[in-house]
MDTraj code that builds the backbone (N, CA, C; nanometers):
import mdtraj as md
import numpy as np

residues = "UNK UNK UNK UNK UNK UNK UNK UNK UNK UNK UNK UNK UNK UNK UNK UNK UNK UNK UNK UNK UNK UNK UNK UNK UNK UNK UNK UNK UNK UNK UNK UNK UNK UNK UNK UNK UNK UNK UNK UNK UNK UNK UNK UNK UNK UNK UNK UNK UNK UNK UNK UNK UNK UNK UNK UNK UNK UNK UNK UNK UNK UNK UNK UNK UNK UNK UNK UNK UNK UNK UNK UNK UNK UNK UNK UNK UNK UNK UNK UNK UNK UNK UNK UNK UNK UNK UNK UNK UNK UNK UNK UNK UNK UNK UNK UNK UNK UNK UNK UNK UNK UNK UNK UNK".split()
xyz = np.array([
    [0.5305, -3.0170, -0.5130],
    [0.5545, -2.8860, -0.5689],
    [0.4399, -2.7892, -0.5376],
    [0.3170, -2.8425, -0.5287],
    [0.1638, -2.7630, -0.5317],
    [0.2426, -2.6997, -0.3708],
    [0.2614, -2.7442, -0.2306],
    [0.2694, -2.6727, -0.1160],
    [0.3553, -2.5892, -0.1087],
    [0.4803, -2.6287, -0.1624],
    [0.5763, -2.5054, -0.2014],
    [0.5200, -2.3538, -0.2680],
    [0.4407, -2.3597, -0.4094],
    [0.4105, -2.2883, -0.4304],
    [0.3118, -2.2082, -0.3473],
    [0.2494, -2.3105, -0.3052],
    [0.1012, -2.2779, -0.1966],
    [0.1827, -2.1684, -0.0676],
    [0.2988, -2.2108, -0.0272],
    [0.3665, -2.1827, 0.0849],
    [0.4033, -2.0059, 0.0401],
    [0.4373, -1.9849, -0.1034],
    [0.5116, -1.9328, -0.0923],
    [0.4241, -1.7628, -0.1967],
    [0.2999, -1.8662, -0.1960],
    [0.1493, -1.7699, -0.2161],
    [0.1406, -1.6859, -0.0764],
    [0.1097, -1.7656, -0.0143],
    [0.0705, -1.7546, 0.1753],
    [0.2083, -1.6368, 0.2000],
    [0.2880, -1.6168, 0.1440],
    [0.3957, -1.5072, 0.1882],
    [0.3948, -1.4277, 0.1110],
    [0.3285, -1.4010, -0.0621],
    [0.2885, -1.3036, -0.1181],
    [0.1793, -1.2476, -0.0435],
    [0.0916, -1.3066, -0.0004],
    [-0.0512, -1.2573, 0.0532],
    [0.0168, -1.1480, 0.1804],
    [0.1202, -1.2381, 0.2630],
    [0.1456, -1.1335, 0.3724],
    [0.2044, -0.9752, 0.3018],
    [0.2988, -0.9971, 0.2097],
    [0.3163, -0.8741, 0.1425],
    [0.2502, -0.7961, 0.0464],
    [0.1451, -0.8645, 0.0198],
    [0.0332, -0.7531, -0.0285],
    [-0.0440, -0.6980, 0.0514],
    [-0.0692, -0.7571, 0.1839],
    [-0.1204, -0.7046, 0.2804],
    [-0.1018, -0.6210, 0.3595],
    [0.0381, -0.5776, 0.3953],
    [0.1323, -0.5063, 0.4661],
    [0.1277, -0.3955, 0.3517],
    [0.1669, -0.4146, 0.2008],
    [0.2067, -0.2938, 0.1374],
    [0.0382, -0.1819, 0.1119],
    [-0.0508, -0.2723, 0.1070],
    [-0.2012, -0.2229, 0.1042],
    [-0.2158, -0.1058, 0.2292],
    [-0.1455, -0.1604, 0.3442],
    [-0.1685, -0.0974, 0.4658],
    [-0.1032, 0.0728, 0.4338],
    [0.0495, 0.0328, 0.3763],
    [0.1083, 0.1132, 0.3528],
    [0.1295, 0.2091, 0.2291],
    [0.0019, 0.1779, 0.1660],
    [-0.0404, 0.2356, 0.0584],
    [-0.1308, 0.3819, 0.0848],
    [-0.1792, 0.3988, 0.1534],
    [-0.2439, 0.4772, 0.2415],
    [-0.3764, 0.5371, 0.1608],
    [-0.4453, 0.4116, 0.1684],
    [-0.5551, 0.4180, 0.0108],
    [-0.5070, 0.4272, -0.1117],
    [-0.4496, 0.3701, -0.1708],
    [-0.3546, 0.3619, -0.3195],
    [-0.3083, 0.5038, -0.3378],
    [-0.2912, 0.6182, -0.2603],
    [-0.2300, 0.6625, -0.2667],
    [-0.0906, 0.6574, -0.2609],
    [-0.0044, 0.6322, -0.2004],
    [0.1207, 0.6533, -0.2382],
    [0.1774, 0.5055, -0.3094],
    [0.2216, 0.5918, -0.4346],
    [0.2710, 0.4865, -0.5376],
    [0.3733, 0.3734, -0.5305],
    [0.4663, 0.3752, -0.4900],
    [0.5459, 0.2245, -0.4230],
    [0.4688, 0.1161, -0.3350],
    [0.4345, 0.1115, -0.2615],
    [0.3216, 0.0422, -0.1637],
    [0.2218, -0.0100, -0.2856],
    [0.1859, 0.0923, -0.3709],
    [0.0472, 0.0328, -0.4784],
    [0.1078, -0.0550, -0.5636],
    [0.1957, -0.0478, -0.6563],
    [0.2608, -0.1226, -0.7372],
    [0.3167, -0.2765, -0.6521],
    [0.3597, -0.2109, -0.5252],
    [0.3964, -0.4080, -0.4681],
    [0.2757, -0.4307, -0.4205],
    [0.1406, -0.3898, -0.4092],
    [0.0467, -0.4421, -0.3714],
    [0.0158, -0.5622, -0.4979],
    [-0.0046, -0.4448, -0.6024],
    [-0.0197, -0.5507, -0.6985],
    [0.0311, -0.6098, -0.7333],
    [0.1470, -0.6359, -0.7349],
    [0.1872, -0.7193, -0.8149],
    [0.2113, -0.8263, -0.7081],
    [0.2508, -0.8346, -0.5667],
    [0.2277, -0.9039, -0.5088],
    [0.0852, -1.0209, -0.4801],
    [-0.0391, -0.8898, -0.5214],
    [-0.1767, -0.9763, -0.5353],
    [-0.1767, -1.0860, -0.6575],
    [-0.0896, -1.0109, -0.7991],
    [-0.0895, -1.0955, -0.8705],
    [-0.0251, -1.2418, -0.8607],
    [0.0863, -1.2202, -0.7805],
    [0.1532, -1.3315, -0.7664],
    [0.0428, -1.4914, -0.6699],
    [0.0284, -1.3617, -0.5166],
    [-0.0159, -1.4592, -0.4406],
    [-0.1646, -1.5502, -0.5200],
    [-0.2423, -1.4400, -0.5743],
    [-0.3192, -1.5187, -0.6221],
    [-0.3293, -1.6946, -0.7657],
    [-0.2176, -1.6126, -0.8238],
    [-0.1644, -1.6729, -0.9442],
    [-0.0886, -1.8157, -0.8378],
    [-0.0355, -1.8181, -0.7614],
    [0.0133, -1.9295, -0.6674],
    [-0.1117, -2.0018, -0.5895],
    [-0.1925, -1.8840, -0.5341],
    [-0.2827, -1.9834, -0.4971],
    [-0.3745, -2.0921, -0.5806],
    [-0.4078, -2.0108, -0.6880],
    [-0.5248, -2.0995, -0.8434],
    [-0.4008, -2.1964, -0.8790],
    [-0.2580, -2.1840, -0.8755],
    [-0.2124, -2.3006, -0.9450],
    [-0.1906, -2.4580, -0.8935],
    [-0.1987, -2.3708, -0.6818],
    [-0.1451, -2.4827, -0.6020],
    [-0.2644, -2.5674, -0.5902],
    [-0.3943, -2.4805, -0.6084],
    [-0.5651, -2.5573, -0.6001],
    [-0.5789, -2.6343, -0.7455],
    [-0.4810, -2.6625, -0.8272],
    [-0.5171, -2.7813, -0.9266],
    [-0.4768, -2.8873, -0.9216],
    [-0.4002, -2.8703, -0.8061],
    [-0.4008, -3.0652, -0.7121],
    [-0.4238, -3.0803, -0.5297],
    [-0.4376, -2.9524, -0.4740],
    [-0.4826, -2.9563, -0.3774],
    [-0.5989, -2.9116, -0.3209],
    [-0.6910, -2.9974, -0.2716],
    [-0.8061, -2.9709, -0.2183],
    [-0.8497, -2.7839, -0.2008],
    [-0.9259, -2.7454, -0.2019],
    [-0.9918, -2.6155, -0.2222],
    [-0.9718, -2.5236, -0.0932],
    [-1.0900, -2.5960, 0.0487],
    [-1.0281, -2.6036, 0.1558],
    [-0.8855, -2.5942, 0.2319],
    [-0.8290, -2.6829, 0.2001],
    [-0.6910, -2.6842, 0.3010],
    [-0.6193, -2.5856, 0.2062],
    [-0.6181, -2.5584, 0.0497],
    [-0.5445, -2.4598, -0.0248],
    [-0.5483, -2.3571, 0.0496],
    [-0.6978, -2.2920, 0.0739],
    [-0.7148, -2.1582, 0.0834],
    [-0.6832, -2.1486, 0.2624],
    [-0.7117, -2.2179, 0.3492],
    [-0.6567, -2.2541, 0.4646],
    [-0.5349, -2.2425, 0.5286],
    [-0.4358, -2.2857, 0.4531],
    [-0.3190, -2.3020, 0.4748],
    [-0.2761, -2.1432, 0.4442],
    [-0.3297, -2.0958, 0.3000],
    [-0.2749, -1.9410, 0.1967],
    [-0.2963, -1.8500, 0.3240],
    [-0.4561, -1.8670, 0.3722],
    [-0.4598, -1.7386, 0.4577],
    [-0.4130, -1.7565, 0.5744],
    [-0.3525, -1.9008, 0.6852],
    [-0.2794, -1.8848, 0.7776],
    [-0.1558, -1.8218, 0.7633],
    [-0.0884, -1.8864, 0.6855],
    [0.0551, -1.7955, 0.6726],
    [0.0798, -1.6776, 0.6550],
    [-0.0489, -1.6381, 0.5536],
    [-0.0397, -1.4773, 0.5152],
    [-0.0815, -1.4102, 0.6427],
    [-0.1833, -1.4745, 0.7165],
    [-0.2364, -1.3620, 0.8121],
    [-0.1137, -1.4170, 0.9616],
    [-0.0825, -1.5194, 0.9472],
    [0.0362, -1.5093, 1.0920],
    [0.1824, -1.4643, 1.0526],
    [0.2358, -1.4181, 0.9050],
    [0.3501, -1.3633, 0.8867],
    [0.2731, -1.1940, 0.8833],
    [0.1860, -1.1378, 0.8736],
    [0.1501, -1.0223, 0.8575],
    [0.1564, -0.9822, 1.0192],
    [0.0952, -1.0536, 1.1067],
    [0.1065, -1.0307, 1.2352],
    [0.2486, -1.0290, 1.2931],
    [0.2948, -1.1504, 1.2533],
    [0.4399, -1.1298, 1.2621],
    [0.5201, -0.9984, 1.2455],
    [0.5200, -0.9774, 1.1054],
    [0.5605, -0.8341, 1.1131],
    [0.5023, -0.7264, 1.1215],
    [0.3973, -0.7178, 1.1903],
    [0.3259, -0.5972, 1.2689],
    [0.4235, -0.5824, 1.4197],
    [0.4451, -0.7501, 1.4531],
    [0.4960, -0.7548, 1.6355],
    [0.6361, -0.6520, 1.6104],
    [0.7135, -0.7291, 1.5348],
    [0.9048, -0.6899, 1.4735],
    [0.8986, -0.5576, 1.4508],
    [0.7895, -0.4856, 1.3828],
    [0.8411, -0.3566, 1.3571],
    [0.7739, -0.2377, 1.4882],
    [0.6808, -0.3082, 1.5734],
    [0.6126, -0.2422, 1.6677],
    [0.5139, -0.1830, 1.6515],
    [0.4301, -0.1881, 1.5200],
    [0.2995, -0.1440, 1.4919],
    [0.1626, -0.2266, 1.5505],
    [0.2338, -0.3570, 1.5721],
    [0.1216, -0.4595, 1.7045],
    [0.1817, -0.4900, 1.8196],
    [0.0929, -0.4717, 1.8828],
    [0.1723, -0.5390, 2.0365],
    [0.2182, -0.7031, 2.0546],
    [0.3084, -0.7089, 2.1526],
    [0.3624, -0.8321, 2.1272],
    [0.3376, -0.9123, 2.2728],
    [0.3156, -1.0439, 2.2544],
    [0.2419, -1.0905, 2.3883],
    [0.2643, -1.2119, 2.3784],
    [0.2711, -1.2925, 2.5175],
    [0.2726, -1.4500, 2.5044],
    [0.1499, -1.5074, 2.4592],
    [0.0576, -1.4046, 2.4178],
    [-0.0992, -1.4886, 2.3934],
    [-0.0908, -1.5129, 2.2755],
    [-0.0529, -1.3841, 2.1941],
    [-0.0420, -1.3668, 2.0170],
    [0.0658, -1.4435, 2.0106],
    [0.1652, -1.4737, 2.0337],
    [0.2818, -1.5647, 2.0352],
    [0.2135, -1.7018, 2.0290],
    [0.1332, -1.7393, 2.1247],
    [0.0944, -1.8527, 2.1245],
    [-0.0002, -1.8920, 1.9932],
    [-0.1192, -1.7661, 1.9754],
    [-0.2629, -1.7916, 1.9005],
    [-0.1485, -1.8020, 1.7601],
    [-0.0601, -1.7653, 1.7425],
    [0.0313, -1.7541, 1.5991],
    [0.0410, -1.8692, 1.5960],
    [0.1274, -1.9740, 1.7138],
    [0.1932, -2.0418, 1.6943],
    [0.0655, -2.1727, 1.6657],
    [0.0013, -2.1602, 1.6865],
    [-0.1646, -2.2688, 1.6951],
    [-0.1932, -2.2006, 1.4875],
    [-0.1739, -2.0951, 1.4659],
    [-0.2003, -2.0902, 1.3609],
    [-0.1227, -2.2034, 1.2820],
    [-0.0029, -2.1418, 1.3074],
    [0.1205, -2.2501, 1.1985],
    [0.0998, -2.3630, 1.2529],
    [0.0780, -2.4339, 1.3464],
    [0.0440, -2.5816, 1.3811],
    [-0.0714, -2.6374, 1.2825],
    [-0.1625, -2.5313, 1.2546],
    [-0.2369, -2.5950, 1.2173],
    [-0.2242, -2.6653, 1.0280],
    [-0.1707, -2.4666, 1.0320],
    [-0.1046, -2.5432, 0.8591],
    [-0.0327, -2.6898, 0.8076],
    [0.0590, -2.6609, 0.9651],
    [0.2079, -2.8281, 0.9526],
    [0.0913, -2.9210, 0.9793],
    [-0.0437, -2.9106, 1.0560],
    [-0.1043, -3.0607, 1.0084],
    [-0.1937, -3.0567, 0.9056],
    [-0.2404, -2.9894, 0.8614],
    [-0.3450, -3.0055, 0.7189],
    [-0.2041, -3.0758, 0.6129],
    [-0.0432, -2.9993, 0.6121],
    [0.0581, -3.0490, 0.5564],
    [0.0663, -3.2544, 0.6028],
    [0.0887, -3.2562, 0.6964],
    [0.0964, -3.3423, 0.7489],
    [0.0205, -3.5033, 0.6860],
    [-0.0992, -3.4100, 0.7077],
    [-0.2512, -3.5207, 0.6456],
    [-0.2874, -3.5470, 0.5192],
    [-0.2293, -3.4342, 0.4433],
    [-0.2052, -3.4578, 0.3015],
    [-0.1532, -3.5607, 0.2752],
])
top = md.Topology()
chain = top.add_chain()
for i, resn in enumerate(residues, 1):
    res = top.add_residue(resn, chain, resSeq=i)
    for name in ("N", "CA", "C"):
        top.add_atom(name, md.element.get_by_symbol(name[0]), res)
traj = md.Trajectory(xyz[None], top)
């Protein structure tokens, strides 16, 4: 249950991250409100999934997903460029999560 939640921290983080962007310094109010409450979540998932999983691979795993689904949807909407390199360095990200998963 701890990686599920952990998993699904790591996809709050990407959407607090994206809405932060689009907050345009907490100025505009929709973007601020899912920031937070998204921060609240991801964080509240991450402290719950770290009371049976190692500290390390918790926070490891939280910020791969968050930071390779944020890239992700930077590529999809065209605000990042899209490339077989970042395609690849993504895909080495999530590999790495499925083995810290793995080794658990």
């Amino acid at each position: 249950m701890s990686w599920v939640v952990l998993v699904l921290a790591g996809v709050a983080e990407a959407v607090w991250a994206i809405a932060l962007g689009k907050s345009q310094g907490f100025s505009q109010w929709v973007p601020t409100v899912v920031f937070l409450v998204a921060l609240g979540a991801s964080m509240t998932g991450l402290a719950w999934a770290m009371r049976t999983l190692p500290t390390g691979t918790a926070y490891a795993v939280w910020v791969g997903i968050g930071a390779a689904l944020t890239v992700t949807y930077g590529m999809v909407t065209g605000t990042e460029s899209a490339s077989v390199w970042r395609v690849l360095f993504l895909a080495m990200i999530i590999g790495g999560v499925i083995g810290l998963k793995a080794i658990d």
